[in-house]
N, C-alpha and C positions, 0 to 999 in steps of 0.2 A: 504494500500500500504506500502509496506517494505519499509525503508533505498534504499537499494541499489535500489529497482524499480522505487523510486521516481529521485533520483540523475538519471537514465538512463534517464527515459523521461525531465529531465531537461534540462541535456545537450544533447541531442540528436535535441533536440529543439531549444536551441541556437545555435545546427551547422546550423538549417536551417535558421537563425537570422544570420549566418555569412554566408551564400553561397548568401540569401537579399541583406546583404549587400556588398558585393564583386559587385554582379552583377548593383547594382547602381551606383558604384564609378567608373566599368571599362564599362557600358552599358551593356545590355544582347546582341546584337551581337559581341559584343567582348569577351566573355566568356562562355567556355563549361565546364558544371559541373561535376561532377564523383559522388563521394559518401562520407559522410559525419557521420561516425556513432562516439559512445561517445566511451571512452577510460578509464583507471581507474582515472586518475586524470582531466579528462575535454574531449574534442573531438577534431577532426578535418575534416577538408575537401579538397579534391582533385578539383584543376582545371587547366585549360589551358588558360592562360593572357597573352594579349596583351604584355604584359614586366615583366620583371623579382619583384617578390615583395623582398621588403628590409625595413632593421629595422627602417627607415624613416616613411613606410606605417604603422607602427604597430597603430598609434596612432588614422591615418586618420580612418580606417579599427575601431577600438573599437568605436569613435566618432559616427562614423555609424550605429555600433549596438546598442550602447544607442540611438541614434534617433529615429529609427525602434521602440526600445523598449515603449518609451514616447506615439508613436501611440495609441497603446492599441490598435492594430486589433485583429480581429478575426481569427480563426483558423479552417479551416472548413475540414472535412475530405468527401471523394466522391468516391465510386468505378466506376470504369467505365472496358469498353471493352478494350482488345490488341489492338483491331481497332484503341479507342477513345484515347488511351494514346499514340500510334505512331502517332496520328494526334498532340495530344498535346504538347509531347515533339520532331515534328520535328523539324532538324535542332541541336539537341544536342545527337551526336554521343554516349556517353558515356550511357545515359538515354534510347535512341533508343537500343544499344543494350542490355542492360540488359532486357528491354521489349521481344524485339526478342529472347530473351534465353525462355521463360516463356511457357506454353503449351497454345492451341488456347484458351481452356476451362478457364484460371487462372481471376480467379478474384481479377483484381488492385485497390489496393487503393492509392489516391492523398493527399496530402496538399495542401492548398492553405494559404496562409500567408497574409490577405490581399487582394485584388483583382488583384494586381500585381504580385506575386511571387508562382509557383507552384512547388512542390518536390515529387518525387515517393518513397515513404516511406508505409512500412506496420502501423508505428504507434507503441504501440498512444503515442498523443502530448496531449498540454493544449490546453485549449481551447480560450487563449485570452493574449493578452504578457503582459497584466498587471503583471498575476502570474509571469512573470521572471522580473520586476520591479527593485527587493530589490539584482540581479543577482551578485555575482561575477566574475567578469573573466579578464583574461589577454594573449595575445597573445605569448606562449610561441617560437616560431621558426618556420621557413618554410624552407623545406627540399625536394629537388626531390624526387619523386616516379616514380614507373610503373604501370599504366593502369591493375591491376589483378596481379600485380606483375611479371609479365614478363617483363623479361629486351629487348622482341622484341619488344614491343607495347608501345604506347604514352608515351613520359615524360610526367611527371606532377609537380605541388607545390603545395606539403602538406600544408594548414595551422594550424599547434596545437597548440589549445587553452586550459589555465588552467581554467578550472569553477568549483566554489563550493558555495554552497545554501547561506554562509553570506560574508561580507570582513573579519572575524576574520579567517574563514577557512583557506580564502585564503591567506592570510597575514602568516601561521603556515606552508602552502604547502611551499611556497614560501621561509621562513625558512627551510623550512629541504630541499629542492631542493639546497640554497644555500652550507649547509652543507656539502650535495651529493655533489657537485661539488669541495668541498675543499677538499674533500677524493679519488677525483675518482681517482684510480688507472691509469689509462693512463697520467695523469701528477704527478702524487706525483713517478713514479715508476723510468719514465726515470730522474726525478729531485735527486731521490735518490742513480742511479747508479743500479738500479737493473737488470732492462732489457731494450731490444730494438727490435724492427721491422727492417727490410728492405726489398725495394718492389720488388727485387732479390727473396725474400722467403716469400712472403704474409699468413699472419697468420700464421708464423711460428717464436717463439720468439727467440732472442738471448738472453741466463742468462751471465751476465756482473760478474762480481767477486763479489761484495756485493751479487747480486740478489743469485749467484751460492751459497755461504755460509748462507744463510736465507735456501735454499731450502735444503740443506744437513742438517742441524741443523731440520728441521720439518722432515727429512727422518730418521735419526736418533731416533727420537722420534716415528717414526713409528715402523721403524725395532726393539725396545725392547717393545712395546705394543705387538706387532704380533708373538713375539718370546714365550713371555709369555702366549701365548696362542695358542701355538704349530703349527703355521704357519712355513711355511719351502719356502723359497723366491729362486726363479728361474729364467730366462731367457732362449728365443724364440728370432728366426729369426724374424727378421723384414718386409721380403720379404718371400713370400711363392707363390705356382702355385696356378693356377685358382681353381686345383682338388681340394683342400684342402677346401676353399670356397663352391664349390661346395657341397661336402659331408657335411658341417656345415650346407647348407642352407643360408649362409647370397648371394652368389652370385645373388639368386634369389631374394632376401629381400634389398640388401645392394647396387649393384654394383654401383648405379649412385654417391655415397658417399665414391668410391674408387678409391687409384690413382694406373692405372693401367701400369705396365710396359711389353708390347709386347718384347717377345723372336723370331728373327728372324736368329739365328745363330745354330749351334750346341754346346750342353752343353755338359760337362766333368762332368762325374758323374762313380766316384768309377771304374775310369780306364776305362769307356767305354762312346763312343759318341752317345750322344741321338739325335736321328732326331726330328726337335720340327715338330707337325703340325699346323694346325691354329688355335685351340683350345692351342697350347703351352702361355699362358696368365702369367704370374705374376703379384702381388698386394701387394703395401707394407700394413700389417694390419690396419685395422680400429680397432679391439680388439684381446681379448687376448685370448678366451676360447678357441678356436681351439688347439693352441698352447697346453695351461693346458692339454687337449686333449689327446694331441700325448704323452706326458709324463707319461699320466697314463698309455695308453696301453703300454709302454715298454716292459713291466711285467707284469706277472701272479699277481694278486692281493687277499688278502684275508681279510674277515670281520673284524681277529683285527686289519687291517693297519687303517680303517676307522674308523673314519674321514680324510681322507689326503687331506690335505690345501696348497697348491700350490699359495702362491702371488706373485706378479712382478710388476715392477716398466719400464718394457720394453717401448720406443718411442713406439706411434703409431702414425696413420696418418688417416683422415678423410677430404675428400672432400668437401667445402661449396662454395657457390657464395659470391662474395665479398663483397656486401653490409651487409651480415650475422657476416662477421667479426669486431668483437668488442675486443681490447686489448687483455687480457689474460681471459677473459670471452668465448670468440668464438675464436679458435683457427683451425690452421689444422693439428695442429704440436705438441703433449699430451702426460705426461707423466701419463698414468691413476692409481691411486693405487687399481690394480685389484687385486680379489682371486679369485679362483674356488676350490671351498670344494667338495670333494665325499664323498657322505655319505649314511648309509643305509635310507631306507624309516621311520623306527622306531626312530632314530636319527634328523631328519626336527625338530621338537621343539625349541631341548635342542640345536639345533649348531643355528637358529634364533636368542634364546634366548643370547648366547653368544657372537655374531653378534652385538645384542642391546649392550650390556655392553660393548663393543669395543668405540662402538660410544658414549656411554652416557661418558667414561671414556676419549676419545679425544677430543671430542666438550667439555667439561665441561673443560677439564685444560686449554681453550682457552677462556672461559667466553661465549661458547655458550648454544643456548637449540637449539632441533628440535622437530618436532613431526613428527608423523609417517601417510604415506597415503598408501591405498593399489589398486592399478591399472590391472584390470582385462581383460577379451580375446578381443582382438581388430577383427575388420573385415578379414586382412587378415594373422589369426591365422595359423601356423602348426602345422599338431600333430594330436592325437586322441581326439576327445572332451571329453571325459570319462577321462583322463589322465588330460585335463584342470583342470575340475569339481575337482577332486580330488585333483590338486594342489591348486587350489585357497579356499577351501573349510577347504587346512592345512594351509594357511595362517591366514585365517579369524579366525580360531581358537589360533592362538598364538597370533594374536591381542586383541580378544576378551579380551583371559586370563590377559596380560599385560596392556590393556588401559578400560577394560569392554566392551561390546556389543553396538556398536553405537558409541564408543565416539574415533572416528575416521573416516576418509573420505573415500569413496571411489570412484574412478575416473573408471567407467563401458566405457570398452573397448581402455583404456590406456596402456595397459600392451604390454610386449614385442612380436614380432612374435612366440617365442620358450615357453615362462612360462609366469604368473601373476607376478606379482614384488609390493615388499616393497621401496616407496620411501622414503626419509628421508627429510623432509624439514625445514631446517637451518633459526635461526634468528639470525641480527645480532644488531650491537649496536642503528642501527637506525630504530630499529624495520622491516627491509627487510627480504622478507623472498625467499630462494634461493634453488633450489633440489639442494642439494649436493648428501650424499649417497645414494645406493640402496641394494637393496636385491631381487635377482632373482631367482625363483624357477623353474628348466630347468628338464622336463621328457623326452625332446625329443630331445635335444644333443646325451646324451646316448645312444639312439637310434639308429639314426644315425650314428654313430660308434662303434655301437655294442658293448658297455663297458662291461664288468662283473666283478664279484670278486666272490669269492669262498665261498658260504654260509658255516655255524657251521653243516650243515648237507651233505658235499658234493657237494651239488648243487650248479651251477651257475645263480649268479643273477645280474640282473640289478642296478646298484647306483644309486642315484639322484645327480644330479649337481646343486648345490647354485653359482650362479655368485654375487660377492657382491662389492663394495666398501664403502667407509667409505670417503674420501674427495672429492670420483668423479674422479678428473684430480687435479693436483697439482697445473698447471697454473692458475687455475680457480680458486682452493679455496686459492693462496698465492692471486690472484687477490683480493679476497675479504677478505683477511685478512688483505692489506696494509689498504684497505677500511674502516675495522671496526675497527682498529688501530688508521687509520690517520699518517699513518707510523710509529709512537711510537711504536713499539716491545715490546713484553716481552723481558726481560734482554734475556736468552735462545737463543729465538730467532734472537737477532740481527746480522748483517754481521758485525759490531764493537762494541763487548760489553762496550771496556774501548779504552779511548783516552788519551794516556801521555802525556802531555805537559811540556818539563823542560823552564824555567822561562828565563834563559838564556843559552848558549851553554856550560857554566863551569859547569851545571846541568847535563850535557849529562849523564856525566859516570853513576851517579845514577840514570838518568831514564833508562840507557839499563840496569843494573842494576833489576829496576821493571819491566822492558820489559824482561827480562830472565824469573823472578820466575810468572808472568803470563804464560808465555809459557809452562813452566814447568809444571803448572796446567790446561792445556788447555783451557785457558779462551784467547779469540779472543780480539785483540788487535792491534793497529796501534799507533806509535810513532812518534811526530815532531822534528827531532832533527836539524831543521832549525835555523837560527839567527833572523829567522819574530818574530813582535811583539807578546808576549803572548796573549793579548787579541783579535789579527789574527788568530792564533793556534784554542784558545776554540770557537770561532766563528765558525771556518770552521768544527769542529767536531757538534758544535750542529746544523748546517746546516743541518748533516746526522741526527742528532734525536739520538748520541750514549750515551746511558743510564746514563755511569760516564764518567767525564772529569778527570784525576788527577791532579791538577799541583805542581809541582818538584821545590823547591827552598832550601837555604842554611838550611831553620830550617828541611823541610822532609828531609835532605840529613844526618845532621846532628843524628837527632832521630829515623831516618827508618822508616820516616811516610809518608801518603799522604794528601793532601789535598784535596779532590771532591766537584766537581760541578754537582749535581744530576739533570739530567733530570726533569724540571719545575722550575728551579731557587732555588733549595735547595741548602745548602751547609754546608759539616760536615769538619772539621781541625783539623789536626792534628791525625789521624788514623793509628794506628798500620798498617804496611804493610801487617806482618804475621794476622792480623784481616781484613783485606781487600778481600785480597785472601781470606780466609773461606767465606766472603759474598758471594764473585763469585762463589767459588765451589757451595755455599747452592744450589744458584739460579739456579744455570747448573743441581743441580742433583735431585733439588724438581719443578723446572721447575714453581714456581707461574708467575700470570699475574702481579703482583703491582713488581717494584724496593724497595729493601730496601736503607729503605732513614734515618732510625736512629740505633745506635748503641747499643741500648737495645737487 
């Protein structure tokens, strides 16, 4: 038995050692159980009690399952008939109906915990609770649920628990969850000033002035990556008609994930009035290719234009249920860093290969790695299957060549309705690992709007369309960059790289002074020329986490120097101004992760 097979049946086992013991402390007519499967870090289970559970009950609730444990019952497994299991579990709705979904023929299998506790479970378990004796676990949080996840059907409360094989494990989990939780993005972000929700525009962020100059600083950084590799950066309406959708194909793939705005007037189009009918539909986009799309057909196209690389940085907009939304992780409201490449068939390789070194060259100036997965025809593909095959088969070949034969993942029937797709998945400082970028192989866009360009021999042929990005959506991956940060920035990056502080207000003149020749240099900068205590000043800056603190008194005023307070409690005295500034340039135009913290 593997690792992973062993921890499933472990904890799979103790959920039904925690639905035991639920059902002891609130009786079995007082509680209907759901389903209880293992999770990566532990499991949980769904029920329906008597009264609300609270971090009061956590203790009673574990006490319980050590008891249970101490037993040492048996664990008996039993097939029986649909018959014999609707007679077993009547009276527990949840249990009955998953039985009732099953075909007359299906052969059930039971647990029994016990002579008192029985769960419908395919298996397998241990065979005796000794083996979970030596258990760790801890009752991480209880959470509403829906009944199958529909939000028409039963509430419920989640119980998830963290379980792992010793307490050293769990004692490490429990560590780095803390960690997790000192990074998470949705409080370090609004504490930082970067951004905000409001439930006027759910899952749609507002960028606050820090947050807005973080993102402009990593776009920046974009747009001379993408420049040097002959992307050419565009914009597209944000609203387009139903047709347009249509003709993509996403209307029939996409609509329930778009927000759609009904045309019941007449439009003014190019001096004349359109009668809309009921198909007259608009949608603000969910993506970008359509858009890339229409730009190419403009014009007559010819083989030496290709590769033509069309990026944007255009809003879109994506539909989700609310509980789906999570910070700047699940959003409805994206800024995506999309491209669509047209390229010849001959060309698929060398622009992949390109593609890689975009990303190997932006994830690395930010201290990450990824590795590469490739996600192949899902069930309900469009297109030619011979045109699949063929894409996915030039994928698998520029993987092969870059990672060897095998030594990459691939995820059979992943891949997007249109092509096979390269994902990219991201690690970050806490060893997480996240899809950020992609790489889409699209033969049937083209298609569909009947793209061509002008072959070397006359003839018109078909491009292929590569949909790619490199961070995903911006929101998501600054989301995990405050994350793997901890809000400390690269210098570059910061929304205030340098904080003046003059010492007292007869300082002023010399710190606007070095607030001038910073600006001069475009190095990002905020000045206190208040009368508040100096040590209120550097306080409220290192609140933000901004890189260097100066502070301004008679000897810097005197010598034209600064004094810094280096992010982590460094501190260098006495610093050339005109040597100050050069650090800031350095930083801004060689972009490292570490601050320079010595004067060598």
């Amino acid at each position: 038995m593997t690792k992973e097979e062993y921890l499933e049946v472990y904890r799979h086992s103790l959920a039904h050692v925690l639905a035991k013991a639920v059902i002891e402390i609130f009786g079995k007519e007082n509680v209907q159980y759901a389903i209880g499967p293992q999770i990566a870090d532990g499991f949980y289970y769904d029920f329906i009690l008597p009264r609300t559970i609270g971090n009061d009950d956590f203790k009673t609730i574990e006490d319980k399952m050590r008891e249970i444990l101490k037993r040492r019952e048996a664990w008996t497994r039993k097939e029986v008939s649909k018959a014999e299991a609707l007679e077993l579990f009547k009276g527990q709705k949840f249990k009955t109906e998953l039985i009732q979904d099953l075909p007359e023929d299906e052969t059930i299998t039971i647990y029994w915990t016990g002579d008192d506790f029985v769960d419908l479970c395919r298996g397998p378990h241990i065979e005796n609770s000794q083996e979970l004796m030596n258990a760790a676990f801890q009752i991480k949080s209880v959470s509403g649920s829906y009944w199958r996840g529909d939000e028409n059907r039963e509430q419920l409360q989640r119980i998830y628990v963290y379980a792992f094989p010793d307490k050293q494990q769990l004692k490490a989990h429990l560590q780095f969850i803390k960690e997790a939780l000192e990074r998470d993005h949705k409080k370090l972000g609004p504490q930082l000033d970067l951004f905000m929700f409001d439930e006027t525009a759910p899952g749609m962020p507002y960028w606050l002035p820090y947050g807005w100059k973080l993102y402009n600083a990593l776009l920046d950084y974009w747009r001379e990556v993408h420049e040097l590799h002959g992307y050419q950066e565009v914009s597209a309406p944000v609203i387009n008609s139903k047709a347009l959708w249509v003709t993509s194909g996403h209307w029939a793939h996409y609509k329930h994930n778009m927000f759609l705005v009904p045309m019941d007037e007449e439009v003014l189009y190019e001096g004349k009035n359109l009668d809309l009918d009921e198909d007259a539909i608009y949608s603000a986009k969910p993506m970008n290719c359509p858009n890339a799309v229409m730009i190419y057909k403009r014009s007559q196209r010819s083989y030496k234009e290709l590769p033509l690389r069309f990026n944007t940085v255009d809003v879109i907009h994506r539909k989700e249920k609310s509980g789906q939304l999570n910070g700047l992780f699940r959003v409805q409201q994206f800024r995506q860093d999309d491209s669509h490449n047209f390229i010849t068939a001959d060309q698929i390789e060398e622009e992949i290969a390109d593609i890689m070194a975009i990303a190997d060259e932006m994830y690395g100036k930010l201290g990450l790695t990824y590795r590469a997965e490739l996600s192949t025809r899902p069930d309900d593909y469009m297109g030619d299957i011979e045109l699949w095959n063929e894409a996915e088969a030039s994928l698998k070949a520029i993987l092969d060549k870059q990672y060897g034969e095998g030594n990459y993942e691939i995820n059979e029937g992943d891949g997007a309705f249109y092509g096979p797709k390269i994902d990219l998945q991201m690690k970050d400082c806490l060893g997480r690992e996240w899809q950020m970028g992609t790489i889409q192989l699209d033969f049937q866009l083209p298609l569909n709007f009947d793209l061509k360009y002008i072959s070397p021999d006359g003839s018109a042929r078909r491009p292929v369309l590569v949909h790619r990005a490199i961070f995903g959506s911006f929101e998501r991956f600054i989301g995990i960059l405050i994350e793997n940060f901890k809000g400390q920035f690269p210098f570059w990056m910061c929304p205030v790289e340098v904080g003046v502080v003059p010492i007292r207000t007869e300082h002023n003149e010399y710190a606007k002074k070095v607030a001038a020749a910073l600006r001069a240099n475009g190095i990002r900068y905020e000045a206190d020329y208040t009368d508040a205590n100096m040590k209120e000043k550097i306080k409220a800056y290192k609140n933000y986490k901004v890189p260097y603190i100066i502070v301004l008194g008679d000897k810097e005023a005197e010598n034209e120097t600064v004094s810094i307070n280096i992010r982590g409690n460094k501190q260098l005295q006495g610093v050339p101004l005109e040597k100050f500034i050069g650090m800031c340039r350095k930083m801004n135009t060689e972009r490292p992760l570490d601050i320079i913290d010595t004067l060598d």
